[in-house]
Steps between C-alpha positions, in 0.01 A plus 500: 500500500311469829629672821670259766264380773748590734752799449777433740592844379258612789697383785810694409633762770508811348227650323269453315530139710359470828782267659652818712118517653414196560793440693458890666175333610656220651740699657193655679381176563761373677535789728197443607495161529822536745368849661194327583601203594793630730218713641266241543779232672557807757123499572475136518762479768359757748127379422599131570668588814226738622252214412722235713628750781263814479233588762154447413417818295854461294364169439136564395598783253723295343261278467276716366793602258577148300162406531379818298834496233431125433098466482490842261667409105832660494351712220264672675786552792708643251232762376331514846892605599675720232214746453335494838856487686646743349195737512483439871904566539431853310225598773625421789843737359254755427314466887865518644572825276696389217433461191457212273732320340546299161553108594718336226312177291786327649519563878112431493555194303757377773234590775191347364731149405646526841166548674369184338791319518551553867186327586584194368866509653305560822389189488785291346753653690259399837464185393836413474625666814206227667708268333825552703568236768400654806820340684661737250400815679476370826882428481570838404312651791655261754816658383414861572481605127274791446131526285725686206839214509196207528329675203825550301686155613257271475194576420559652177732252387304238632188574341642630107504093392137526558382801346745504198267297311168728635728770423587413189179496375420833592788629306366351192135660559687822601595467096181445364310694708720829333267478182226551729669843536367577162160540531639846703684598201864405622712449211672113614541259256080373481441902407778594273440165307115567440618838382761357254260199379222796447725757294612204261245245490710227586340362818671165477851625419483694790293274802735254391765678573421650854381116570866387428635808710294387818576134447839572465472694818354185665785246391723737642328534797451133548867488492579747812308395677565097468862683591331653787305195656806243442710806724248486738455113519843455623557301781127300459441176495400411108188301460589161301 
């Protein structure tokens, strides 16, 4: 009697199924995804700022900086960045005197995501301060509030309804852009499911299945952050 075509058997968690890796892999995956992301949020805010408020050289270099991250594919970033950066990180320990130093898969992963991602939040995250009223922070000023109370009290909260859906985007790339991760021999989900689909032969079992992992990690994605942007829209005027 002919084997199955597909041998559910595979997917099991303990051995010899590959269920407990796969989802170790995506495990990996979405601590990057969040690492990076975080990371890249941070470096969004102080780039869009130093874009808006900076002096001229703040300004040029970043510039210079999502210009570069954006024009170059993010796979040649990401190789460009975990072999290069971390080479560069061990010499300048070793021209200070110390010596060098192992760099996990996954801080590295979380730096080159972040590095990418914080480009493009550079630019979101400018765009929709530019979208503020200006009355907005005018009034704060005429009431004596400080740069960091006008920052926290109304320009952040002023702008998030317009980068949410910018920002939401980026989260989703921040996903995808993991399996990049395994050209470098990181073992997220894209690497640890090549490796199962290899050992068994079952290439469609197992594609399938990350496929349905990361679209399940969409839908529920989707959800938080419709969550997040109705929170936010509070207090708008709807559009009818």
């Amino acid at each position: 009697m002919d084997a199955p075509l597909i041998n559910w058997a595979l997917l099991a968690l303990d051995p010899p199924g590959w269920g407990g890796v796969l989802l170790r892999g995506f495990w990996n995956t979405l601590q990057i995804a969040v690492g990076g992301y975080s990371l890249g949020l941070l470096i969004g805010m102080f780039g869009a700022l130093g874009k808006l408020y900076g002096g001229p050289v703040a300004r040029d270099l970043l510039e210079v900086y999502t210009t570069v991250v954006r024009a170059v594919p993010e796979l040649v970033l990401i190789l460009i960045l975990y072999y290069a950066g971390t080479d560069l990180l061990n010499q300048l320990l070793l021209t200070l005197g110390y010596g060098r130093v192992d760099i996990s898969g996954l801080a590295a992963g979380i730096f080159v995501i972040g590095v990418v991602q914080g480009a493009y939040s550079t630019e979101v995250l400018r765009g929709a301060i530019k979208s503020i009223a200006p009355g907005q922070l005018d009034a704060g000023r005429a009431f004596g509030m400080s740069p960091r109370k006008i920052l926290t009290r109304i320009t952040i909260p002023a702008m998030l309804p317009f980068a949410i859906p910018g920002l939401a985007n980026l989260w989703l790339i921040a996903t995808k852009d993991t399996a990049l991760l395994a050209v470098v021999g990181f073992s997220e989900l894209t690497l640890v499911t090549r490796q199962a689909a290899g050992a068994t032969k079952h290439y469609l079992l197992f594609f399938m299945a990350a496929g349905a992992i990361y679209l399940t990690l969409t839908l529920v994605s989707n959800v938080l952050i419709g969550f997040v942007e109705r929170r936010s829209r509070r207090g708008f005027a709807r559009m009818t």
